[in-house]
DOZA-72203 format. One record per residue: residue number from 1; residue in one letter; chain; x, y, z of N, C-alpha, C, O in turn. Coordinates in Angstrom, 1 decimal. Atoms other than C-alpha are relative to their C-alpha. Layout:
<sites>
 resi resn chain  neast nnorth    nup caeast canorth   caup  ceast cnorth    cup  oeast onorth    oup
  NUM    A     A      X      Y      Z      X       Y      Z      X      Y      Z      X      Y      Z
...
</sites>
This chain:
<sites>
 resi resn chain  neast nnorth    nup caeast canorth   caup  ceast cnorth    cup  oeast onorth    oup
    1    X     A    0.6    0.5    1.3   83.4    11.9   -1.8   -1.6    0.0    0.2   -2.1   -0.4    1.2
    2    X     A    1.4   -0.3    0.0   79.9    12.6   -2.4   -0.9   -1.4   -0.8   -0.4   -1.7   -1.9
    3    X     A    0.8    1.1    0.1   77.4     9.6   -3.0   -1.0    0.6   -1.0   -1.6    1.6   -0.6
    4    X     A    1.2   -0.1    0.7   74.9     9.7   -6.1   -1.6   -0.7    0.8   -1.4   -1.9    0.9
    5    X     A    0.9    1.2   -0.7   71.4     8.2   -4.1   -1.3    0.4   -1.6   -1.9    1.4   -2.1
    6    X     A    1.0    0.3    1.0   69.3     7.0   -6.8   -0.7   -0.8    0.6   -1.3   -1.5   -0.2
    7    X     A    1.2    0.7   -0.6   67.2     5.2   -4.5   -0.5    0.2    0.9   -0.1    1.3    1.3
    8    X     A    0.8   -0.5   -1.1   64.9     5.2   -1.4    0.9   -0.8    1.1    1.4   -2.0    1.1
    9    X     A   -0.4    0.8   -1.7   66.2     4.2    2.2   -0.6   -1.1    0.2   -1.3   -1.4   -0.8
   10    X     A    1.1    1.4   -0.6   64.4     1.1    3.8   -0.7    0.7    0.8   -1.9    0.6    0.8
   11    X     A    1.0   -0.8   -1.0   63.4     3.6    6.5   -1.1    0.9   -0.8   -2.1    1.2   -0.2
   12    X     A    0.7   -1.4    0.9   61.8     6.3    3.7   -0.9   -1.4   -1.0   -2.0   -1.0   -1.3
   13    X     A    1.2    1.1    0.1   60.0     2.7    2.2   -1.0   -0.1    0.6   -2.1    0.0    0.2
   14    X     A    0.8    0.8   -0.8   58.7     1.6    5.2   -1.0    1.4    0.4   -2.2    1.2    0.5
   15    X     A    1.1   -1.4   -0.3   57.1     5.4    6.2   -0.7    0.1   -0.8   -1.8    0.6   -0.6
   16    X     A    1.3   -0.3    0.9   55.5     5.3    2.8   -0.8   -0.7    0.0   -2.0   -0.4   -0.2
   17    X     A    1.1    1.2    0.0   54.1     2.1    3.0   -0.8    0.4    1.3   -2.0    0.2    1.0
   18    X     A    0.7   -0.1   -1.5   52.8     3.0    6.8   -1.2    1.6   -0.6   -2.4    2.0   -0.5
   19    X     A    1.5   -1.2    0.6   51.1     6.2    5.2   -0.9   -0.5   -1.1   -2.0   -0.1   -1.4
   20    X     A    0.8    0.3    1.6   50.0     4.5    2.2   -1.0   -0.8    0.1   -1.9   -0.9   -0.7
   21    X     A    0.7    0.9   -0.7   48.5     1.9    4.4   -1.2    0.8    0.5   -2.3    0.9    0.0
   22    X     A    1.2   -0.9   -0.7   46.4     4.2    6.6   -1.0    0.9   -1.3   -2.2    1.0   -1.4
   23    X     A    1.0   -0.5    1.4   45.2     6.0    3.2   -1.1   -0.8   -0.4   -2.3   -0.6   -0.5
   24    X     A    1.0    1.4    0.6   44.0     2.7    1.8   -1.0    0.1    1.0   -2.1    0.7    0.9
   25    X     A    1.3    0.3   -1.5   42.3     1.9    5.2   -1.5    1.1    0.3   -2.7    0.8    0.3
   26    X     A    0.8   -0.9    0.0   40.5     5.1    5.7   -1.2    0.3   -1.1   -2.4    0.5   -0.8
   27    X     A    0.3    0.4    1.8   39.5     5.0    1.6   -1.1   -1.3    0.2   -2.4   -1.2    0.1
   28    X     A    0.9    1.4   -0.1   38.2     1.3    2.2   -1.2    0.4    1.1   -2.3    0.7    0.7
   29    X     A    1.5   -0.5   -0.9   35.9     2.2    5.1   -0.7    0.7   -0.3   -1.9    0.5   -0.2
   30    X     A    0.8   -0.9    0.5   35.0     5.3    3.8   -1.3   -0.8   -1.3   -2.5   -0.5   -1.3
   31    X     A    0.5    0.7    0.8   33.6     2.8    0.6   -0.9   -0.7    0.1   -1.8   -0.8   -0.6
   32    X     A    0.7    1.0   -0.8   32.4     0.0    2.8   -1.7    1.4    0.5   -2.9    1.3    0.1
   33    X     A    1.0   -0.8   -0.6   30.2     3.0    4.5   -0.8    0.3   -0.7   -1.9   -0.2   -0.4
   34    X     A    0.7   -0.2    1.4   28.8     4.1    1.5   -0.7   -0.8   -0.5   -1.9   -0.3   -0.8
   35    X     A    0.5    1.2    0.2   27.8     1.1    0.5   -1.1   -0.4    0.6   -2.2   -0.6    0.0
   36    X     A    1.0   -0.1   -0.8   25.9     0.5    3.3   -1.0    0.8   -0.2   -2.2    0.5   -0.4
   37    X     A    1.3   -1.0   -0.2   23.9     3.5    3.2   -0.4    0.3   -1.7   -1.2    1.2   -1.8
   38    X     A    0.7    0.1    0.8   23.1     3.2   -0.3   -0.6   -1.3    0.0   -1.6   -1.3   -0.8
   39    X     A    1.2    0.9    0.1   21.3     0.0    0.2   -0.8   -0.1    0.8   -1.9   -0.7    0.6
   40    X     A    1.2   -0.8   -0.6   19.6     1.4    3.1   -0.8    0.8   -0.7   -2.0    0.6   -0.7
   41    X     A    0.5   -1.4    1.1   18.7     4.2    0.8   -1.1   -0.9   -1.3   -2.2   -0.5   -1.7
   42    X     A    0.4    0.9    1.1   17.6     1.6   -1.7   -1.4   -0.5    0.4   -2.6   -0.3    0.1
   43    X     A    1.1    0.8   -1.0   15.9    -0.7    0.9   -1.2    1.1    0.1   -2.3    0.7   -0.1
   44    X     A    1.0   -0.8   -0.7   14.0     2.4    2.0   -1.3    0.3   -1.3   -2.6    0.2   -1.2
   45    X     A    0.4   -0.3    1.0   13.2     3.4   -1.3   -1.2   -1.2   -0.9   -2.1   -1.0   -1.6
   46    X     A    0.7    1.3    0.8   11.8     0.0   -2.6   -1.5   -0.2    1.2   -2.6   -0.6    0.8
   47    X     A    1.5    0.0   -0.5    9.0     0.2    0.2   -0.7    1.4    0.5   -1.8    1.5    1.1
   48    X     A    1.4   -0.9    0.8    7.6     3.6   -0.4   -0.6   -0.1   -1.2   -1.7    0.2   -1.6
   49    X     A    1.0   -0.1    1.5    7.5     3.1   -3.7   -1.0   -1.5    0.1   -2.0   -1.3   -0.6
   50    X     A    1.1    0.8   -0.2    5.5    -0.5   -2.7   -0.9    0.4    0.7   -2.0    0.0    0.3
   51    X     A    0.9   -0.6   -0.1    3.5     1.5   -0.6   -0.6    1.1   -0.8   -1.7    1.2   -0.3
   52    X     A    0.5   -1.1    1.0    2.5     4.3   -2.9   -0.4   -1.1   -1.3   -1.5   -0.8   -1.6
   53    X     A    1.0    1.1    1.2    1.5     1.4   -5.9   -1.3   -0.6    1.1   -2.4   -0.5    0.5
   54    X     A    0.5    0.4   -0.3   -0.3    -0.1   -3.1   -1.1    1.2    0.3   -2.3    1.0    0.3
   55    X     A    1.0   -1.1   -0.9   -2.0     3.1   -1.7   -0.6    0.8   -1.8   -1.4    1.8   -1.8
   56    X     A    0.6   -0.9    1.3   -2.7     4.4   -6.0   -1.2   -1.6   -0.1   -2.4   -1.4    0.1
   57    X     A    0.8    1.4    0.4   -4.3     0.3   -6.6   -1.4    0.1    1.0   -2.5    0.2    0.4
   58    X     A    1.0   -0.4   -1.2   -6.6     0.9   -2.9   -0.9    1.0   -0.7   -1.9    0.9   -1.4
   59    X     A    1.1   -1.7   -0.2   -7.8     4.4   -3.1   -0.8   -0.2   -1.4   -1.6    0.7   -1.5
   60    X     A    0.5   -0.1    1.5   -9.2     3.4   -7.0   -1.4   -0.9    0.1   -2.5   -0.6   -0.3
   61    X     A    0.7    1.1   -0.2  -10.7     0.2   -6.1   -1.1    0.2    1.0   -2.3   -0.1    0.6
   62    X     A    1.2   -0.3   -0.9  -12.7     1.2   -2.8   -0.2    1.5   -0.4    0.0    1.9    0.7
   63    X     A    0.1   -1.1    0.8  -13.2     4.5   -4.4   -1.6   -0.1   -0.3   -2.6    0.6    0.1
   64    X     A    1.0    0.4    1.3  -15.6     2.6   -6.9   -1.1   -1.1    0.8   -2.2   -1.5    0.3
   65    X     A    1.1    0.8   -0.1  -17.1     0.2   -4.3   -1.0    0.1    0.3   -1.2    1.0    1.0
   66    X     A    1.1    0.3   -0.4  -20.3    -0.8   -3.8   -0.8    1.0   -1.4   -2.0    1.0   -1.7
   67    X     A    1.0    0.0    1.7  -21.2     0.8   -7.5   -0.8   -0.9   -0.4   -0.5   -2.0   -0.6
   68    X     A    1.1    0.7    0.4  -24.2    -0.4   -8.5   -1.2    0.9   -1.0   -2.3    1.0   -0.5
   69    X     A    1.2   -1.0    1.2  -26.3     1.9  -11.7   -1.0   -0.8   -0.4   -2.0   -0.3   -0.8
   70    X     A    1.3    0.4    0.7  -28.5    -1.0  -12.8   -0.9   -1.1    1.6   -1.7   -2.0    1.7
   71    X     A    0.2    0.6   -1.7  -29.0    -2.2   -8.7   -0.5   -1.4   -0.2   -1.6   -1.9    0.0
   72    X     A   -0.3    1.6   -0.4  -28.2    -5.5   -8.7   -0.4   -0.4    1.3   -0.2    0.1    2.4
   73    X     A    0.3    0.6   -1.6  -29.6    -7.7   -6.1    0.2   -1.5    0.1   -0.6   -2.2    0.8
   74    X     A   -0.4    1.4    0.2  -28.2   -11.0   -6.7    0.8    0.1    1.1    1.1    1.1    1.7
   75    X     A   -0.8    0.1   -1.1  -26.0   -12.7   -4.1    1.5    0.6    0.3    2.2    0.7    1.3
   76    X     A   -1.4   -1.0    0.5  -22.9   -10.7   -5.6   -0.1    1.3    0.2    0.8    2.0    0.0
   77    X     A    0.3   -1.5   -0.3  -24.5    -7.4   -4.7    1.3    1.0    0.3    2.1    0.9    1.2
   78    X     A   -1.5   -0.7   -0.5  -21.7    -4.7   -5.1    0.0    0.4    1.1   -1.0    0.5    1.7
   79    X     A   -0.2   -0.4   -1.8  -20.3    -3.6   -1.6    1.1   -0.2    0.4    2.1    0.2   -0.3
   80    X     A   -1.6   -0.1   -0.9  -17.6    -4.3    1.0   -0.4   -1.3    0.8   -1.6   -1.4    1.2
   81    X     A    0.0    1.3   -0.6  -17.4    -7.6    2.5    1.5    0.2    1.1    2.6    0.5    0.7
   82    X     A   -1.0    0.4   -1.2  -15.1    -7.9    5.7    0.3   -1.7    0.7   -0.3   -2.3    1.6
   83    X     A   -0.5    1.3   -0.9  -13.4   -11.2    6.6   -0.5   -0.9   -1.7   -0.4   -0.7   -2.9
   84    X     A    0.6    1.1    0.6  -15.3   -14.3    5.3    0.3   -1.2    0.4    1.4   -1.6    0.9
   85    X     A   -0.8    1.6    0.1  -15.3   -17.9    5.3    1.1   -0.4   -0.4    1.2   -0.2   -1.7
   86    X     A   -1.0    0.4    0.8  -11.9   -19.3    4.9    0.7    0.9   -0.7    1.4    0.6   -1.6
   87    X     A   -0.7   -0.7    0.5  -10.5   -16.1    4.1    1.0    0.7    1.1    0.7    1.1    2.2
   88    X     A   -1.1   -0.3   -0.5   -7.0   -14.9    5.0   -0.6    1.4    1.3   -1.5    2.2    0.9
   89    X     A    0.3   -1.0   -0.5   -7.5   -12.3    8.2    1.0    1.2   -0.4    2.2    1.4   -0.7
   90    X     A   -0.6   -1.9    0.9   -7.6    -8.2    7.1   -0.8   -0.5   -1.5   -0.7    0.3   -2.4
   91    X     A   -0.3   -0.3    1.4   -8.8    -9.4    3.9   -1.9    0.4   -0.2   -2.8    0.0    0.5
   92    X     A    1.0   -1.0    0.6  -11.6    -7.1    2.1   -0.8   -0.6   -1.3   -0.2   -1.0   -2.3
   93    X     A    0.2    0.6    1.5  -13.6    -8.4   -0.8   -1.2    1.7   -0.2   -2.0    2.2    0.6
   94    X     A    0.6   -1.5    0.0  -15.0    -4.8   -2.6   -0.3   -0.9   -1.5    0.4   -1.7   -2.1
   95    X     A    1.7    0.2    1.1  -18.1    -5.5   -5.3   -0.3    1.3   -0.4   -0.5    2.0    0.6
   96    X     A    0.0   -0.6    0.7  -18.5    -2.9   -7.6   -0.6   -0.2   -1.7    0.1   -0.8   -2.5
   97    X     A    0.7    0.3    1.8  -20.8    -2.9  -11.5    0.7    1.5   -0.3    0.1    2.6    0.0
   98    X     A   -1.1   -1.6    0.8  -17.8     0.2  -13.1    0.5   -0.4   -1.4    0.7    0.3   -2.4
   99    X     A   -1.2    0.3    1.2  -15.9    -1.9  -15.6   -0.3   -0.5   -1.2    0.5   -1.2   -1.7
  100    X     A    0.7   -1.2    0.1  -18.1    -1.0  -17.8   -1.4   -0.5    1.1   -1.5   -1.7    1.5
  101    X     A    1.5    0.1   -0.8  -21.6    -0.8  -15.6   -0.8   -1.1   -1.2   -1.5   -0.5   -2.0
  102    X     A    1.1    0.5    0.4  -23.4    -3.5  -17.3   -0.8   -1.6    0.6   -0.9   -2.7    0.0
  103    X     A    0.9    0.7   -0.6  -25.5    -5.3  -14.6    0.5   -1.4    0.5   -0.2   -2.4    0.5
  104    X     A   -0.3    0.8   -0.3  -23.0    -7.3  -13.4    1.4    0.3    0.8    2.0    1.3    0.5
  105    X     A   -0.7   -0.6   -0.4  -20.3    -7.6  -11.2    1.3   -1.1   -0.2    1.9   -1.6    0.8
  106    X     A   -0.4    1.1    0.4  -18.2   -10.2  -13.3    1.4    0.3   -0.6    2.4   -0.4   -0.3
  107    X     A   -1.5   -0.6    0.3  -15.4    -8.3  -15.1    0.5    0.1    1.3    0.1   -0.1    2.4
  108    X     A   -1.1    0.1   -0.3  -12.0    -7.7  -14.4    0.1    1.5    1.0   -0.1    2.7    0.6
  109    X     A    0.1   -1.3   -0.9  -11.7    -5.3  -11.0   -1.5    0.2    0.4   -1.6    1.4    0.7
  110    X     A    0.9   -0.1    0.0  -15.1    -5.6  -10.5   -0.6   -0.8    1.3   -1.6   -0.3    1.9
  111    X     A   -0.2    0.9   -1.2  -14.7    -8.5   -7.6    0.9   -0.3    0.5    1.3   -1.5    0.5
  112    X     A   -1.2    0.0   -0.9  -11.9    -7.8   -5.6    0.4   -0.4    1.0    0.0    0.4    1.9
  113    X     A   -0.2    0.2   -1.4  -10.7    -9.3   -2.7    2.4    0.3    0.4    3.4    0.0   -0.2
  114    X     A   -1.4   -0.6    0.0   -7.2    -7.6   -1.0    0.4   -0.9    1.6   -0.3   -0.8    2.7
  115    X     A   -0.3    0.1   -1.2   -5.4    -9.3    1.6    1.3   -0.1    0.2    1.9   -0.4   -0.8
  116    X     A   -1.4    0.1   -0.4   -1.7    -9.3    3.3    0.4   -1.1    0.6    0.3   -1.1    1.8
  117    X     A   -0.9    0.8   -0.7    0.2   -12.6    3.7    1.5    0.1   -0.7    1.8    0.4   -1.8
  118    X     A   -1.3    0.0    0.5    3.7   -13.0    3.5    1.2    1.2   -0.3    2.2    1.0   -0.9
  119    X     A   -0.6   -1.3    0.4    5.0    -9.4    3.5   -0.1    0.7   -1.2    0.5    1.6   -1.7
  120    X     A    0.4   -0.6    1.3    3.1    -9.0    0.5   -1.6    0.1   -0.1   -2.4   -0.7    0.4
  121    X     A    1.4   -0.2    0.1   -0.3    -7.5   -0.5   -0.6   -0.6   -1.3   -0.3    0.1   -2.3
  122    X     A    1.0    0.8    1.0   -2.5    -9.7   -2.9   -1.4    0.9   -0.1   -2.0    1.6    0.7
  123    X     A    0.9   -0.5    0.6   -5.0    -8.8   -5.1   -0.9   -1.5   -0.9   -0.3   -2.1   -1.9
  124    X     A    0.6    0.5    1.2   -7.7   -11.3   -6.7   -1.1    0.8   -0.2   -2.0    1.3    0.5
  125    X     A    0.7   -1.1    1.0   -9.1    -9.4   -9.5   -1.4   -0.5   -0.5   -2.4    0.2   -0.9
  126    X     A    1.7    0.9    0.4  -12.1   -11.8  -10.4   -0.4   -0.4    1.4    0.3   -0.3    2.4
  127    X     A    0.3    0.8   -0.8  -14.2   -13.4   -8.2    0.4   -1.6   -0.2    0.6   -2.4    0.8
  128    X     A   -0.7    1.5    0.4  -13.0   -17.0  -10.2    1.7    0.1    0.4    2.1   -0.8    1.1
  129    X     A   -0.7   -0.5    0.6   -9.6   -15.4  -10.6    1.2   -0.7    1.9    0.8   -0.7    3.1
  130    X     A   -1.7    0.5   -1.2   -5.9   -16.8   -8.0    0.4    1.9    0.4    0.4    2.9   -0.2
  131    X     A   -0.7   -1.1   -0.7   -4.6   -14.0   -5.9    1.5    0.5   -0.4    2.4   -0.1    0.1
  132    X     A   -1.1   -0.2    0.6   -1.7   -12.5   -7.7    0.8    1.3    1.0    0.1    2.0    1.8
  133    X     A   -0.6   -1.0   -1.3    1.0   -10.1   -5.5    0.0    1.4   -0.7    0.5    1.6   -1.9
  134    X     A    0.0   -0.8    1.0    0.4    -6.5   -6.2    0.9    1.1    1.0    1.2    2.3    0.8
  135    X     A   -1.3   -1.0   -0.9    2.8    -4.9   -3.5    0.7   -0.7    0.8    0.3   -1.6    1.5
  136    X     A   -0.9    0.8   -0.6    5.8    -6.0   -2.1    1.4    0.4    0.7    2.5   -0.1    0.2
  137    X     A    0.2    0.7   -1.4    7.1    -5.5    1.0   -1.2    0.4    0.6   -1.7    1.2   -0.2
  138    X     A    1.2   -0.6   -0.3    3.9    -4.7    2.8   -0.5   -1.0    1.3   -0.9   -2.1    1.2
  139    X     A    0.0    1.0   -1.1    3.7    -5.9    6.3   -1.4   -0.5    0.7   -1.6   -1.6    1.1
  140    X     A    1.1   -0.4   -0.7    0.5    -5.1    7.7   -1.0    0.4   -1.0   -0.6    0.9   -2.0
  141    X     A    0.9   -1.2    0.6   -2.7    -3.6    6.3   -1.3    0.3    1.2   -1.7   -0.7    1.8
  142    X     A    1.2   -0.5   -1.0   -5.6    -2.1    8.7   -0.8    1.1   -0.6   -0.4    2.2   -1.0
  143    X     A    1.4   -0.3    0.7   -9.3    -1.4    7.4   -0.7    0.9    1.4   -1.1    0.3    2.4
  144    X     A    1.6   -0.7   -0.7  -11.7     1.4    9.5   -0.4    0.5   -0.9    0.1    0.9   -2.0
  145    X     A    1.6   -0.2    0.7  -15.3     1.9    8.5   -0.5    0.9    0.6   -1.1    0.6    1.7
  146    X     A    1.1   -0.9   -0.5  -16.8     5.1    9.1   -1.1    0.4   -0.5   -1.1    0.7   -1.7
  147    X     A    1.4    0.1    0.6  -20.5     5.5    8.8   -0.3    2.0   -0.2    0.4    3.0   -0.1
  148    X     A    0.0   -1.4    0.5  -21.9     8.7    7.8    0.0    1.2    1.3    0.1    2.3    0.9
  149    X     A   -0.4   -0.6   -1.4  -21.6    10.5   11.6    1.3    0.0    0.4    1.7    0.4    1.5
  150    X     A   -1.5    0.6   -0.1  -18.1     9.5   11.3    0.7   -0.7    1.2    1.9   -0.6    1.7
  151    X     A   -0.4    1.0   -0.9  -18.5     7.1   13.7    0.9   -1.4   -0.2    0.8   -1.8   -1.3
  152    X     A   -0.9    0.8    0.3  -16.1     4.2   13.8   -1.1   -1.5    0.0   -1.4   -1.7    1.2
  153    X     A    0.8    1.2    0.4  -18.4     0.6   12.7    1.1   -0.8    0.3    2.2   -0.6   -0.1
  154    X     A   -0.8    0.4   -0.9  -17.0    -1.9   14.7   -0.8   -1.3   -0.4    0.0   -2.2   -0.3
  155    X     A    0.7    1.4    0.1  -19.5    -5.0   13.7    0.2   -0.2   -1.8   -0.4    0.6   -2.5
  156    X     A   -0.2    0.1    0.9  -18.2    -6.2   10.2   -1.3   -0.2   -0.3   -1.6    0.8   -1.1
  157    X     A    0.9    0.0    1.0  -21.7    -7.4    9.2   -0.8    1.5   -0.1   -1.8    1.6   -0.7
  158    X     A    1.2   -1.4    0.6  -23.1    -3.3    9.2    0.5    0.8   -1.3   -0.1    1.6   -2.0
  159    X     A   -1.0   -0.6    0.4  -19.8    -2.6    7.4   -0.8    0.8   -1.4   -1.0    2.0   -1.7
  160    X     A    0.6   -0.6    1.6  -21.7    -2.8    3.6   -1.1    1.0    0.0   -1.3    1.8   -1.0
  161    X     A    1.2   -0.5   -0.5  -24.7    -1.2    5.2    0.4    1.6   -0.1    0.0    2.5   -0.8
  162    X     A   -0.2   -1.8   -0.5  -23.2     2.1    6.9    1.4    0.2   -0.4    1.8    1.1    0.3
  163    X     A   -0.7   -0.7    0.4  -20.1     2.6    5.3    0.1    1.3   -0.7   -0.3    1.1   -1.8
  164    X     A   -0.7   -1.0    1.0  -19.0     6.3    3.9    1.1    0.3    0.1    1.3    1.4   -0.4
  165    X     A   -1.3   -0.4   -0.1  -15.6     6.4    4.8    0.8   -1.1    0.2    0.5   -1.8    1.2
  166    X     A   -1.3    0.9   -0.6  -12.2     4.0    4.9    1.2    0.9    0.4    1.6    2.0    0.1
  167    X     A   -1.0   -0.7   -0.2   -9.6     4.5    6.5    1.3   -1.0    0.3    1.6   -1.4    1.4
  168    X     A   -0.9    1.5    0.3   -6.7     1.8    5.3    1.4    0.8    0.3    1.7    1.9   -0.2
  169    X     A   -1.7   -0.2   -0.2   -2.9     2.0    7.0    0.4   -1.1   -0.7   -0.2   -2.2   -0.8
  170    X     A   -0.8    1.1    0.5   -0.6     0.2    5.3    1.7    0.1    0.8    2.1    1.1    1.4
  171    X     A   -1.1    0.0   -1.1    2.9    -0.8    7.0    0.7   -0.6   -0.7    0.1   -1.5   -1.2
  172    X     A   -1.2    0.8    0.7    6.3    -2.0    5.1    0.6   -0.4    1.3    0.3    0.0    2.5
  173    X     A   -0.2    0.7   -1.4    8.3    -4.1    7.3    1.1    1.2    0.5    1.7    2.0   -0.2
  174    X     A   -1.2   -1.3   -0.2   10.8    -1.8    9.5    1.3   -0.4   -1.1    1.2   -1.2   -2.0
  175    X     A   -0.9   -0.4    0.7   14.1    -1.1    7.9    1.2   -0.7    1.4    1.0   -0.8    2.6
  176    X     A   -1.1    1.3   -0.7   17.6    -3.5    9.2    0.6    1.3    1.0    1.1    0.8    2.0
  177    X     A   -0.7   -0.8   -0.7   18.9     0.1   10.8   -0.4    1.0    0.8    0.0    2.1    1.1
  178    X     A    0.9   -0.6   -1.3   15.7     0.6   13.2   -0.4    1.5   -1.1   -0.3    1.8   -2.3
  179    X     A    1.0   -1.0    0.3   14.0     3.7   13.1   -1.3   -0.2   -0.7   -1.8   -1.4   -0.9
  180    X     A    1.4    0.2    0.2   10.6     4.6   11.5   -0.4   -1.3   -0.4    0.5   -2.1   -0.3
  181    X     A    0.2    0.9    0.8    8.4     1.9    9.8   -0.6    0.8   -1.2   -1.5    1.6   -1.2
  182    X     A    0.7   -0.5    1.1    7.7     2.7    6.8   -1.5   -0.1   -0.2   -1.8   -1.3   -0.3
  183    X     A    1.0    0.4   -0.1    3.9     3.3    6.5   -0.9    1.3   -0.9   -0.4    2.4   -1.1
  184    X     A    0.6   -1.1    0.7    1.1     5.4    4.6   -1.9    0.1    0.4   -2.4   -1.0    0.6
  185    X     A    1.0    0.2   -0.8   -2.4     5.9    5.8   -0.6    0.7   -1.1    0.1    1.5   -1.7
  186    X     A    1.4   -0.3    1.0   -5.7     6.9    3.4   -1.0   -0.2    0.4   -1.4   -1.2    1.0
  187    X     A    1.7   -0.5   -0.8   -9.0     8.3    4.1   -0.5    0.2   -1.3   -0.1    1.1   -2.1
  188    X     A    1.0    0.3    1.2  -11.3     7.5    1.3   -1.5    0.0    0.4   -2.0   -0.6    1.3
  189    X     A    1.5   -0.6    0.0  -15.0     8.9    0.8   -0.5   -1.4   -0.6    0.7   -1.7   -0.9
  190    X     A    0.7    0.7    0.6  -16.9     5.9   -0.8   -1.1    0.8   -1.2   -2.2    1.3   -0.8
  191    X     A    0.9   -0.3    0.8  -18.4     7.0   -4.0   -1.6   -0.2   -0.3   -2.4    0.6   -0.9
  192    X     A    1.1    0.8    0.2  -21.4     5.1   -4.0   -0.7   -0.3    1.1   -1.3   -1.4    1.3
  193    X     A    0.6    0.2   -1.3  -22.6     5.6   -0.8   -1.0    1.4    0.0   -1.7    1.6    1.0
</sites>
């Protein structure tokens, strides 16, 4: 007598579940993996593009400093200031009469001071004016001053004097899966020199 089988074995179950299992598993890792390296990919992505805002904001700003058309000689004199009293170390204060040139250096972008705490690069845009964050991650930043021999100026106070060239690295913090640091480096002529 011949048997109708309208159903599965326990043994021909349990082999599908054991294949169907390793499918899943493989599938799930494969996803997990993925995952991962799109927020690597992301991560990576979110500090060039904070370096490159940071490195278009720079290169504009010292570009323009030490502009001066109606030659100001008050104690605001446009220029490059390195350091200062009470100010964060790395940080830059760049003096410039551009925004429009009229014999002062009071508008907006006009008295800038740039410095890096916190994994972030600040910008105060006035000389009155709070430090607001204008790049973010941003680990590091490093200022050279080359004079017109393109020697490297090494005494902050000659900096406003013999500046015609910067040359600003900027550094995002490394990345959680090693390798490079993300970083971007600019060599800027001083207009107004």
């Amino acid at each position: 007598m011949r048997l109708n089988r309208r159903a599965f074995t326990l043994v021909e179950v349990l082999i599908a579940m054991t294949l169907l299992s390793v499918v899943m598993v493989s599938v799930g890792t494969t996803v997990i993996s993925l995952n991962r390296s799109i927020s690597t990919y992301r991560t990576a992505l979110d500090r060039q593009n904070a370096l490159q805002t940071a490195e278009t904001a720079l290169s504009t700003l010292v570009r323009f400093a030490g502009a001066n058309p109606y030659l100001i000689t008050t104690s605001s004199t446009p220029g490059i200031e390195v350091g200062g009293a009470g100010q964060p170390a790395g940080s830059v204060r760049l003096r410039a009469d551009f925004n429009p040139p009229d014999g002062d250096v009071a508008d907006q972008l006009e008295d800038v001071r740039i410095h890096v705490a916190s994994d972030t690069l600040w910008a105060r845009w006035t000389s009155t004016g709070s430090a607001v964050p204008l790049a973010t991650p941003i680990r590091t930043i490093t200022w050279q001053f080359r004079n017109a021999s393109n020697a490297i100026i090494t005494d902050a106070a000659l900096v406003n004097a013999q500046a015609r060239q910067v040359q600003i690295t900027l550094q995002a913090p490394p990345l959680s899966t090693g390798g490079l640091v993300p970083a971007r480096t600019l060599i800027i002529h001083l207009r107004s020199r």
